[in-house]
C-alpha positions in Angstrom: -22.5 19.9 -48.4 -25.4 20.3 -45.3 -24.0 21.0 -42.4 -24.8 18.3 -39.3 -27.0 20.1 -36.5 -26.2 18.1 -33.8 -29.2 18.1 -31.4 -28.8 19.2 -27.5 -30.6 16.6 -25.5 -29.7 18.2 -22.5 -29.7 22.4 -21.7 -29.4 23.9 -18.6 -29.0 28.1 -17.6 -28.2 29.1 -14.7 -29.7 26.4 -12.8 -29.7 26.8 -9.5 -30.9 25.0 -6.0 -30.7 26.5 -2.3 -32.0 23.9 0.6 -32.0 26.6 3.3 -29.1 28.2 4.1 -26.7 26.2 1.6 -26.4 26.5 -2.0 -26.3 23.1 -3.3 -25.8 23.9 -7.4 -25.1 26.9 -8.5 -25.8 28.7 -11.7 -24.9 25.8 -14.0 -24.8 26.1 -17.4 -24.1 23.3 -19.9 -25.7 21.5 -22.7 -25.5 17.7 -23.4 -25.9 16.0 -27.1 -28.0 13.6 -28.1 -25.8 10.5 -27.9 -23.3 11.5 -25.3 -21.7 9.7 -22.6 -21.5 12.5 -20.0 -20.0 11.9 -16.5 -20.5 14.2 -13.6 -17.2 14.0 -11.4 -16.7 15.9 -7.9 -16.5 15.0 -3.9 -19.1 14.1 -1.8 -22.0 16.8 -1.5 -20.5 18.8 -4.7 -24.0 18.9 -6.4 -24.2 16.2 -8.7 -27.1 14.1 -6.9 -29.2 17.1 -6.5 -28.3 18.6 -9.9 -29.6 14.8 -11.4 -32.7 15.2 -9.2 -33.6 18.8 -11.1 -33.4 17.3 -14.2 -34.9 14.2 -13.6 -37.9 16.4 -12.1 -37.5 15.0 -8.8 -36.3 18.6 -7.1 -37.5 22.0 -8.9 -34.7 25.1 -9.2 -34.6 27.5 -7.1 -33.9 29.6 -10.0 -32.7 29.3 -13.4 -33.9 26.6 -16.3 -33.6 23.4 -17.6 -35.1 21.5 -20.9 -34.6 17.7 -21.5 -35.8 16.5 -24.9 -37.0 19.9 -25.6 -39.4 19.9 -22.2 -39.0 22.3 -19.7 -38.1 20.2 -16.4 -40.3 22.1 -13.9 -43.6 23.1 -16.5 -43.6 19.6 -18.6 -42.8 17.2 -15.7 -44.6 14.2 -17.4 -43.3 14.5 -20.8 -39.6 14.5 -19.3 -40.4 11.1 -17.4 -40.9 9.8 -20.2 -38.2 10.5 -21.7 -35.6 9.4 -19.2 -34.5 6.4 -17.6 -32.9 6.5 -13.4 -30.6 4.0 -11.9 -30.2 5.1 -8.6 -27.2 4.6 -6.2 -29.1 3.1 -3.7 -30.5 -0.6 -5.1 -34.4 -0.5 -5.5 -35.0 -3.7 -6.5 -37.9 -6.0 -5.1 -35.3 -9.0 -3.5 -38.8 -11.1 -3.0 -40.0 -11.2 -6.6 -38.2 -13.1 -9.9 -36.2 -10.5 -12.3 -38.6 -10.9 -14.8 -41.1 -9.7 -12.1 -39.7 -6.8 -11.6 -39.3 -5.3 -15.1 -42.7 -6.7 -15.8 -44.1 -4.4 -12.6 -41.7 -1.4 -14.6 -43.6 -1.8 -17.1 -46.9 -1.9 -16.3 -46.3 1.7 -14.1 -45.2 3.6 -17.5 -48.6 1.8 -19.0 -47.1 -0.2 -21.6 -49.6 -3.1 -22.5 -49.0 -6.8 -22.1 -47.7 -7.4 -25.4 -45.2 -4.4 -25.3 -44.3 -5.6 -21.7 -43.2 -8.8 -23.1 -41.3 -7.7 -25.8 -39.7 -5.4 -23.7 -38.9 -7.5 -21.4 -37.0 -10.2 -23.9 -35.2 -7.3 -25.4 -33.9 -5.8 -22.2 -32.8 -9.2 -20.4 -31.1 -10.6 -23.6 -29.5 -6.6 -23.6 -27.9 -7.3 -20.4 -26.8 -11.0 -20.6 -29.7 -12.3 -18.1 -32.1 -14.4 -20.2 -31.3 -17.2 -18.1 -31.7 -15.8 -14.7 -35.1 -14.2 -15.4 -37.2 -16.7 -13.3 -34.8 -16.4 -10.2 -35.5 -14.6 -7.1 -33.3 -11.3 -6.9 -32.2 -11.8 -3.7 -30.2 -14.8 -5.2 -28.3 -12.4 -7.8 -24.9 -11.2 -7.4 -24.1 -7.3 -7.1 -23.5 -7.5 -10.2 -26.1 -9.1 -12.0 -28.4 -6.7 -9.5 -26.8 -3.6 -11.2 -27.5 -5.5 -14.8 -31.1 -5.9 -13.7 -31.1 -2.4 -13.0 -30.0 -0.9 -16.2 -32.5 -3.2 -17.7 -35.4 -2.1 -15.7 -34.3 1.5 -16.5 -34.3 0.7 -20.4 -37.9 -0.6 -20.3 -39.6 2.3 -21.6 -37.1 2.9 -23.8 -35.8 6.3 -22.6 -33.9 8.5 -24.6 -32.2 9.6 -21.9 -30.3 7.2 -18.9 -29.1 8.6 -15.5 -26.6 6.2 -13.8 -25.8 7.1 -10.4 -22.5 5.6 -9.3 -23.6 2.4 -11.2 -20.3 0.1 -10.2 -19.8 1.1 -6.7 -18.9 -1.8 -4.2 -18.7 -4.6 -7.6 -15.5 -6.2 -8.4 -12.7 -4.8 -11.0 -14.0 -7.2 -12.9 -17.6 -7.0 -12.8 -17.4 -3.2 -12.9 -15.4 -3.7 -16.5 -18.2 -5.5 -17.7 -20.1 -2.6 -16.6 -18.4 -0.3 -18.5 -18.2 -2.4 -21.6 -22.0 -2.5 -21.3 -23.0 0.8 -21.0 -20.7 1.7 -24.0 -23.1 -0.7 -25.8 -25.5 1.3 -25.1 -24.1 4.3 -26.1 -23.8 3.2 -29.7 -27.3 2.5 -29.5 -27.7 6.2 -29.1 -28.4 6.4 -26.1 -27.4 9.8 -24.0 -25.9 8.7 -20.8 -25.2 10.7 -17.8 -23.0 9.4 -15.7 -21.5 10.2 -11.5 -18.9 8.2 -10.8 -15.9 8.4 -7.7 -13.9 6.3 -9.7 -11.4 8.5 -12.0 -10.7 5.7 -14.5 -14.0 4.9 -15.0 -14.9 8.2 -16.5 -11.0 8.3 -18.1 -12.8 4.9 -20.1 -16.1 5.5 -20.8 -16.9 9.0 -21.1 -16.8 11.5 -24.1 -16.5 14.5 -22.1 -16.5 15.4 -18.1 -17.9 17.9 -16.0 -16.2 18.6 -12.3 -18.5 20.0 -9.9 -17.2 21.7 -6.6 -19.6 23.5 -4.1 -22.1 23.3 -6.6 -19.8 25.3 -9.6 -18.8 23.7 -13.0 -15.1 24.2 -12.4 -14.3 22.1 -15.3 -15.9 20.8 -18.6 -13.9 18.9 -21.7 -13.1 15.7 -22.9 -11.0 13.4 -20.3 -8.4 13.7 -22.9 -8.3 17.3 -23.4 -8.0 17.9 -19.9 -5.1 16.0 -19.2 -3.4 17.7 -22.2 -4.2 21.3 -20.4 -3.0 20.5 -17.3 0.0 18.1 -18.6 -1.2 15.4 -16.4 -1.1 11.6 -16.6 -4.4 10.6 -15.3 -7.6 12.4 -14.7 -7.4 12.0 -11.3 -4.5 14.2 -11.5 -6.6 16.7 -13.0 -9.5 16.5 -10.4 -6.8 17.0 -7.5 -5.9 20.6 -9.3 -9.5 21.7 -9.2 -10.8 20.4 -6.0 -7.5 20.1 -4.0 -9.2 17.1 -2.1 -8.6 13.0 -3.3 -11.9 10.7 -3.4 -11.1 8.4 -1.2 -13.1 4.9 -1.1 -14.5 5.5 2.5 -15.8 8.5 1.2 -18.1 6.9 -1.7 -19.2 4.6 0.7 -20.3 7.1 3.0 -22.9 8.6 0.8 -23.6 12.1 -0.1 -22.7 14.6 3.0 -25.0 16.8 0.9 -28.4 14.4 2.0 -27.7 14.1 4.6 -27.9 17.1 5.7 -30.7 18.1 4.1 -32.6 14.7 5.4 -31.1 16.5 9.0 -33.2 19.9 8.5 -35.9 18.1 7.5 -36.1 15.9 10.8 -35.3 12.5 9.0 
């Protein structure tokens, strides 16, 4: 019987970023399969933004590597665009134009030709249940149905890889369920998924392993349900308290990430 390679989408060593005097990740080293739903867990200014932004080739290293889809993040920038898709935390969405406007304009910036852009563009709205809103303004959608437009806009190019940053904060219970049930949609379209996330159930639901970051350190990497065997606890929030020793609090999602700001501080912004 052949044995099943199972491909690493996702390799990092030692990968490492100072801003000044502070040490935002430090020598992390992990690999993610092709496939996976991986979440990023850990407080406010932790890492996980700026370790995102390194792979997405948004930030270089300071030091140590990184290869998505077999390209080196920092020598073969364009070929790892290409090969990802970003939601960001912060909505980016053009309120003034329809939704079909703005995957149409996603398009045309990774060059896909009229044709493709249509086809794309059928796909991804029936993918995320908004067929019928497509000719509607997005500053009449819900927060919800702004997040779904999102994803979409993301799935476009059709990116082997999807970055979701804290993709259901501020929706409703129920409108981040849907979320959730979504992106495992995705996942069984093979799609890797990397997911950060304040909300411990979330990752508990969706995730096939976990990584806690604290002061930019992996101090923890497994399954959700391995790590709640380890440490004989009942939920994984339970677990986070024992390796950070600090509870994410609501207000502090909200707040954004104390790591930006500071930097957007040294820099004058």
């Amino acid at each position: 019987m052949n044995k099943i390679v199972l491909m690493f989408v996702i390799e990092t060593e030692n990968l490492t970023k100072d801003f000044g005097g502070v040490r935002a990740v430090d020598s992390v080293t992990l690999s993610i399969k092709q496939g996976e739903l991986f979440g990023l867990l850990g407080p406010n200014g932790a890492g996980k933004t700026t370790f995102i932004s390194m792979l997405a080739t948004i930030r270089k290293p300071t030091s140590g590597s990184a290869r998505l889809c077999e390209h080196d993040v920092v020598k073969n920038q364009d070929d790892v665009r290409k090969c990802i898709g970003i939601v960001f935390q912060d909505p980016t969405l053009d309120d003034e134009l329809y939704g079909i406007e703005n995957l149409d304009l996603h398009g045309r910036l990774y060059h896909l030709d009229k044709k493709t852009r249509e086809k794309r563009i059928k796909e991804v709205l029936t993918l995320v249940g908004l067929t019928d809103k497509a000719n509607i303004q997005v500053k009449k959608y819900s927060g919800g149905m702004k997040r779904r437009l999102e994803i979409a806009r993301g799935l476009m190019h059709r990116p082997k890889v999807l970055f979701l940053d804290e993709p259901t904060l501020g929706l409703d219970p129920q409108t981040r369920r849907n979320i959730w049930d979504f992106i495992k949609q995705l996942k069984k379209a093979g799609t890797t998924i990397i997911l950060t996330t304040h909300y411990m159930e979330e990752a508990d639901y969706i995730c096939d392993r976990v990584a806690i970051i604290d002061h930019g350190k992996v101090v923890a990497l497994d399954s959700p349900k391995n790590l709640k065997k380890k440490h004989k606890a009942k939920t994984l929030e339970d677990v986070f308290l024992k390796y950070t020793g600090r509870r994410i609090r609501d207000e502090e999602a909200n707040s954004g990430d104390r790591m930006r700001q500071r930097i957007r501080a040294r820099m004058g912004h």
